[in-house]
C-alpha positions in Angstrom: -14.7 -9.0 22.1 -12.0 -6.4 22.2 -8.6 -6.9 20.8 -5.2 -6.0 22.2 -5.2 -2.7 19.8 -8.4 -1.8 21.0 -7.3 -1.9 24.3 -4.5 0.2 23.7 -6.0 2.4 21.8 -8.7 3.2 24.8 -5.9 3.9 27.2 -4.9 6.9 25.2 -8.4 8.7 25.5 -10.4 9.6 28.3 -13.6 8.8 26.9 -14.1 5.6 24.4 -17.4 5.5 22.2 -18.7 2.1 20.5 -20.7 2.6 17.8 -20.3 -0.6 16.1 -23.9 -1.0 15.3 -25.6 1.8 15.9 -27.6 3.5 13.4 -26.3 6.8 11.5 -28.5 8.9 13.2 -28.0 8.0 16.3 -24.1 8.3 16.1 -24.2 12.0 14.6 -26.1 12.7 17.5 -23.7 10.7 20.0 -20.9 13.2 18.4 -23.1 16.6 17.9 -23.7 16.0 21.8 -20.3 15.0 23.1 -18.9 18.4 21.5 -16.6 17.4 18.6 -15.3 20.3 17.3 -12.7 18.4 14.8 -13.8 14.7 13.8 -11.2 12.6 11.9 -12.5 9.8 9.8 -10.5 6.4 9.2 -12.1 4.6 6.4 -13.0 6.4 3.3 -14.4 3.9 0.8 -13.2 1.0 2.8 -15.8 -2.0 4.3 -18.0 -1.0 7.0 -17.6 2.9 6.8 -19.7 5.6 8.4 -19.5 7.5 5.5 -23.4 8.0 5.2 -23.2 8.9 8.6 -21.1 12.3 8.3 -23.4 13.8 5.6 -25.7 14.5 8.9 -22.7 17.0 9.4 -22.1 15.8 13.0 -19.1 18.0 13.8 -18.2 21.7 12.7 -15.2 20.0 11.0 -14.7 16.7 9.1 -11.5 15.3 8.2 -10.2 12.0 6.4 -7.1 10.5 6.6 -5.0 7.3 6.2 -7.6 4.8 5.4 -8.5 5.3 1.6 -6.0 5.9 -1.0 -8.5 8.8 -2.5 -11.1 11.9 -2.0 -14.0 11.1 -0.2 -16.1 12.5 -3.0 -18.4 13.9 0.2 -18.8 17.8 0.4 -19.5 17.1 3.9 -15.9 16.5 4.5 -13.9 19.1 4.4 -9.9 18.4 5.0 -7.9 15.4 4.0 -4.5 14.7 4.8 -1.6 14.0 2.3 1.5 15.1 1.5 3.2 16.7 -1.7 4.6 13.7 -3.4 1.1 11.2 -2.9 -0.9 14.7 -4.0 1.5 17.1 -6.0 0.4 20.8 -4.9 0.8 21.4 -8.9 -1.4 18.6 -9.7 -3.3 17.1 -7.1 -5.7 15.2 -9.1 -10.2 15.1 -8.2 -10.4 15.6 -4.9 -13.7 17.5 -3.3 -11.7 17.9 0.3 -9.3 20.9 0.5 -5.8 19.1 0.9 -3.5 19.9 3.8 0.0 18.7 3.6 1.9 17.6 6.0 5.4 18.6 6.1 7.1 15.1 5.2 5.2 12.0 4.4 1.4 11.5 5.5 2.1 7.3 6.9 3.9 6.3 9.7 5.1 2.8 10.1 5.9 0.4 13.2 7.4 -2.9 12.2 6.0 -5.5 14.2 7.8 -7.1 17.9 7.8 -10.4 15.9 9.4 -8.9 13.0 13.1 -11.3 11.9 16.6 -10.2 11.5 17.4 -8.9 8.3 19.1 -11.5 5.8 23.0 -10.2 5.9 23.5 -11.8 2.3 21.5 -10.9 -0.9 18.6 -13.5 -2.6 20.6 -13.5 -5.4 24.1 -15.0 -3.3 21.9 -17.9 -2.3 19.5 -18.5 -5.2 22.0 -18.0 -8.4 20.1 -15.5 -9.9 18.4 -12.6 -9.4 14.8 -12.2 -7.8 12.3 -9.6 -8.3 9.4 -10.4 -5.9 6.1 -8.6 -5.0 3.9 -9.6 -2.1 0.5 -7.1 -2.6 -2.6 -7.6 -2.4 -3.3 -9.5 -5.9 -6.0 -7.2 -6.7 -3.6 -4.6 -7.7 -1.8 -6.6 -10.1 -3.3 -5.2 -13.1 -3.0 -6.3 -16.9 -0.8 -3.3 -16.9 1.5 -4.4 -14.3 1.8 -8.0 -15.6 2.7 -6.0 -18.8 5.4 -3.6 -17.0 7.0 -6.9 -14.7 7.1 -8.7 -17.9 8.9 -6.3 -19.7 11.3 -6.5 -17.0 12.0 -10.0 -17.1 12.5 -9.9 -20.9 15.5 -7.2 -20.1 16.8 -9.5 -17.4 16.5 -12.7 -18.8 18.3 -14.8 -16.1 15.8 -13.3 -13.5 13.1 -14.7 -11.8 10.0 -12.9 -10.2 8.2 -14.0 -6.6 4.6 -13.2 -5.9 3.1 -13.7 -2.6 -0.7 -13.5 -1.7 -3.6 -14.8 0.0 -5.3 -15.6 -3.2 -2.4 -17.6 -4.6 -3.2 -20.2 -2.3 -5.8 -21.1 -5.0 -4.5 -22.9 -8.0 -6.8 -21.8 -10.5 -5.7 -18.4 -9.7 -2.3 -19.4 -9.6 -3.2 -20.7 -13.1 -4.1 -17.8 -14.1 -1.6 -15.4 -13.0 1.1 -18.0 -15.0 -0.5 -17.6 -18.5 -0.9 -13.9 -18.3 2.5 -13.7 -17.7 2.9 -16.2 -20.4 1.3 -14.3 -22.9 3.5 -11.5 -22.2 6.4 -13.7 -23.5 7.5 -14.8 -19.7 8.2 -18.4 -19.1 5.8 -19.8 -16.4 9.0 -21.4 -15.1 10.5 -18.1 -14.0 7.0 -16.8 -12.0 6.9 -18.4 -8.4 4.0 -18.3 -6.4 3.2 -18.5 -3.0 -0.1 -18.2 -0.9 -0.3 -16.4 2.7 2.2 -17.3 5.6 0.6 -18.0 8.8 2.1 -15.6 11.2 3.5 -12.0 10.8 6.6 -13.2 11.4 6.8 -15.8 8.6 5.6 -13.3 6.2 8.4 -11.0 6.6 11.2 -13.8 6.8 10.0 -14.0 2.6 11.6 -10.8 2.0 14.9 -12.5 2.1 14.1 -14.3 -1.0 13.5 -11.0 -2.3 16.3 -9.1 -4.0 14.3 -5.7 -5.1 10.5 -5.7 -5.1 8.2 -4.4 -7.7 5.5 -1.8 -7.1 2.0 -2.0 -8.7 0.6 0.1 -11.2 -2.0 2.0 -10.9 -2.5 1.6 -7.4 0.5 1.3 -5.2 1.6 -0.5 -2.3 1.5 0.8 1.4 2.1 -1.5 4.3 4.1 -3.9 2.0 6.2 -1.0 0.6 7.1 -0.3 4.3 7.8 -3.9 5.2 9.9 -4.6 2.1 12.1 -1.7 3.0 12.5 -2.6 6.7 13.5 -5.5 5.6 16.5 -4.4 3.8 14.8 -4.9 0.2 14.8 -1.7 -2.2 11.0 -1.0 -3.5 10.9 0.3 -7.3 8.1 2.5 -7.9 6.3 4.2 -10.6 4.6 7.7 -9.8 0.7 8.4 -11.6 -0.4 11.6 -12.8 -3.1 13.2 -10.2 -3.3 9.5 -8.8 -2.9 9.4 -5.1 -3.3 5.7 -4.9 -0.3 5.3 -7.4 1.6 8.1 -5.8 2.1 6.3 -2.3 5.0 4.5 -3.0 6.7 7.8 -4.2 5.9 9.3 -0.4 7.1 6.3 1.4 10.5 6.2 -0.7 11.3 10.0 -0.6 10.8 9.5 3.4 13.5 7.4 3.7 15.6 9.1 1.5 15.3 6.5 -1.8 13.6 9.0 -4.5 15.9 7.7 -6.9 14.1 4.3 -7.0 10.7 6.6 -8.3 10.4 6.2 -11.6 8.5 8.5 -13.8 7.8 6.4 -16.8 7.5 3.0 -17.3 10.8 3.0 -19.6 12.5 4.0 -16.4 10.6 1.8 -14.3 12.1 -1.3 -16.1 15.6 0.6 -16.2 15.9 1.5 -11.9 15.2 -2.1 -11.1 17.4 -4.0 -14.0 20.4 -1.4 -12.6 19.5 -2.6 -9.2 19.8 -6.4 -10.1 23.2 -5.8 -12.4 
């Protein structure tokens, strides 16, 4: 069954090709014969890929974008899309695709119809304290960024920090999560946890609990970078050497005219986001 985005996605094209299913061969084929001069792939590493399929070399031209926060590692592809803060020309990291930059930053966001007002008051006005929150994916939490947060909150003692993810609806993981941050000499008092809201909406009304949110190291936010700031929350970010995935959060921010929130270090890092919360 096709979704609304599929749908809309069709009325841009005149001519709409379902290969969900269909073997690799038979889809370089369905291109090779349709006359693709420039084929853009979506999905890089990511579940469900075609990857295997484009090392038939079905177009003259393969390019990646968007959907994978890294090379390809395919010689088969031959272009991928970035921009000069997620790939520094100077530095741009492994990469077998030959980089072309766009002139500003290589997202684009659309904040959802259902997206809520922005809160007119900060967190901190209706909480008493200060809130550092973070609603990514939990797999990007690293020991390292449990390490970097907690060094945070040991510099702001009166703060607290907010996590929000799908996995925290499980308590063992919640569990978890508390005595790592524990061990990095945070109270489990100050940590709150909360799993997945039910509706886009919902989700997004969480950011007024938020006072600034923390990035993750080493592999950035994305959508929730661009949420939190449409939501009126400043984003704290730390750049990686040659690391596009980390480097995200350093595009998004200089597009909207916050590079002073990119920290290069983690000793700055901690020292943008307790100036933000003094």
């Amino acid at each position: 069954m096709e979704g609304g985005k599929t749908q809309l996605f069709k009325s841009f094209v005149p001519c709409w090709r379902n290969i969900a299913g269909l073997p690799d061969d038979e889809v370089a084929r369905m291109i090779h014969a349709d006359g693709i001069e420039v084929l853009v792939e979506l999905t890089g590493h990511t579940g469900n890929n075609r990857l295997a399929m484009l090392a038939r070399r079905p177009a003259p031209v393969i390019v990646t974008w968007i959907g994978y926060p890294h090379t390809t590692g395919l010689t088969r592809v031959d272009y991928r899309i970035s921009d000069e803060h997620a790939d520094p020309p100077a530095a741009p990291g492994l990469t077998t695709e030959t980089l072309v930059y766009l002139p500003e930053c290589f997202l684009c966001y659309m904040p959802p119809a259902e997206a809520p007002p922005v809160a007119l008051r900060p967190a901190q006005e209706t909480y008493g304290s200060i809130t550092f929150g973070c609603f990514n994916n939990l797999a990007k939490v690293s020991n390292r960024t449990i390490r970097l947060w907690s060094c945070l909150l040991r510099a702001m003692p009166d703060a607290r920090l907010f996590l929000k993810s799908k996995a925290l609806l499980c308590g063992e993981v919640q569990e978890k999560f508390r005595r790592a941050f524990v061990a990095c000499g945070v109270d489990a008092g100050r940590v709150d946890l909360s799993g997945l809201q039910p509706q886009t909406g919902s989700h997004l009304q969480m950011y007024n609990l938020v006072d600034v949110a923390l990035d993750t190291v080493p592999y950035a936010g994305t959508t929730t970078t661009c949420e939190a700031l449409y939501m009126g929350v400043p984003v704290v970010t730390l750049t990686g050497h040659r690391v596009h995935a980390q480097n995200v959060g350093a595009s998004l921010l200089h597009a909207v005219q916050l590079q002073d929130l990119v920290a290069s270090t983690e000793e700055e890092f901690v020292q943008k986001a307790s100036s933000l919360a003094r």
